[in-house]
C-alpha positions in Angstrom: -9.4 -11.4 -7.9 -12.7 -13.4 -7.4 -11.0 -16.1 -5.5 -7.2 -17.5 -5.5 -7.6 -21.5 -6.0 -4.0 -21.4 -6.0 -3.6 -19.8 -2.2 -6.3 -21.9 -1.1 -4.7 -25.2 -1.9 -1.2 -24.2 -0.7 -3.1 -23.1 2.7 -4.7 -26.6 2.9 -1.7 -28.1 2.1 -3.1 -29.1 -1.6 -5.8 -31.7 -0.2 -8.4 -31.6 -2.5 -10.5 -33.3 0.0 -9.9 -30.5 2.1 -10.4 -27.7 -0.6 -13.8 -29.1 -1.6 -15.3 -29.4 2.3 -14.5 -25.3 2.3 -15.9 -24.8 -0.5 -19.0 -26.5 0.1 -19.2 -25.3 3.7 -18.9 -21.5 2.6 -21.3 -22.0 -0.2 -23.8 -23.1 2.2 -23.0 -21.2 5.3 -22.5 -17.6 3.6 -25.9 -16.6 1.8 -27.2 -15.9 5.2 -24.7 -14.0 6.3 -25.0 -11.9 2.9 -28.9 -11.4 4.0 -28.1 -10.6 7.4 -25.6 -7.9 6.3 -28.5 -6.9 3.7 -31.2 -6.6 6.6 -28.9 -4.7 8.6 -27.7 -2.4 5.8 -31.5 -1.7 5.0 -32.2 -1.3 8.5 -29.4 1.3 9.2 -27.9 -0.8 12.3 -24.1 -0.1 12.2 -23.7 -2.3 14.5 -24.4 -5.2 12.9 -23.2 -4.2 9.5 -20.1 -4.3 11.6 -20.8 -7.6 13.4 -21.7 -9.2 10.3 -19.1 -7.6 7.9 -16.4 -8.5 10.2 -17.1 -12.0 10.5 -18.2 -12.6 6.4 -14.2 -10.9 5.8 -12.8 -14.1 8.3 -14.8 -16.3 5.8 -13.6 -14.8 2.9 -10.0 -14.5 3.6 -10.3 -17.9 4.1 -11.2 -18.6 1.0 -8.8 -16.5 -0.8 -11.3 -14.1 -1.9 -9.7 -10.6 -2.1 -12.9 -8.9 -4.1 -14.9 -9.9 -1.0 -12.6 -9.6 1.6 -12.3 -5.7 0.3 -15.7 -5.2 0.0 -16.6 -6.4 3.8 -13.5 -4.2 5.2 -14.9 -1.2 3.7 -18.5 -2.3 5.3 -17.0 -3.0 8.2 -15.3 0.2 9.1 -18.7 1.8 8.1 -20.4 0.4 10.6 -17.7 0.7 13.0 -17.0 4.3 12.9 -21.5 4.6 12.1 -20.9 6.7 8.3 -23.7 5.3 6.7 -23.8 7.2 4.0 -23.5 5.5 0.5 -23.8 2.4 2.4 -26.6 0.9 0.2 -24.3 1.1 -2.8 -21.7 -1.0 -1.2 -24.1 -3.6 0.0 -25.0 -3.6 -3.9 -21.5 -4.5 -4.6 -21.4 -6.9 -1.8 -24.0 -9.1 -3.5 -22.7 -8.7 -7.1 -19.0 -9.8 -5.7 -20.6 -12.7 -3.8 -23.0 -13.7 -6.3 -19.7 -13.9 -9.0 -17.7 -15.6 -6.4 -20.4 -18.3 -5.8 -20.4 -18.7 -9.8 -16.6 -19.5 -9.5 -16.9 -21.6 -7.0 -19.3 -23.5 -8.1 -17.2 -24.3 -10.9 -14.5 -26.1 -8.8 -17.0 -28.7 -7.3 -18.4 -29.8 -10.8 
């Protein structure tokens, strides 16, 4: 699923207020994460795919987002256990997941 709305309001206790400020704050706080993760994919560093990985699948269980979350475990114990091999493919599915979740939630601050 590209991202529960459903979770995400019963975990903010259905305050719209609430759900909109996350939303807004991930949309603008993630696509540099995304290019970090990018860099550090193109530059080989397992550590950081790790670093960055583990802290973009925080954000994105926060949001309910179970195509990213998935995507960034799989990047994350990559890096951690330094098998990069195929890695570039993930990272290609890392930005088409986060480029279709942004689309969603986009939707829900129109």
């Amino acid at each position: 699923m590209v991202f529960n709305k459903n979770e995400l309001m019963e975990k903010v206790g259905n305050m719209e207020d609430l759900f909109r400020e996350m939303l807004e704050i991930f949309i603008e706080d993630t696509p540099e994460n995304i290019t970090n993760i990018n860099d550090a994919i193109n530059r080989k560093d397992a550590n950081k795919i790790y670093e960055y990985c583990h802290g973009l699948k925080g954000s994105s269980m926060t949001i309910c987002s179970d195509n990213l979350t998935n995507i960034c475990k799989l990047l994350e114990q990559k890096g951690r256990e330094n098998q990069l091999d195929g890695i570039e493919k993930l990272g290609e599915q890392l930005n088409l997941i986060f480029n279709e979740l942004l689309i969603e939630l986009r939707k829900h601050l129109e």
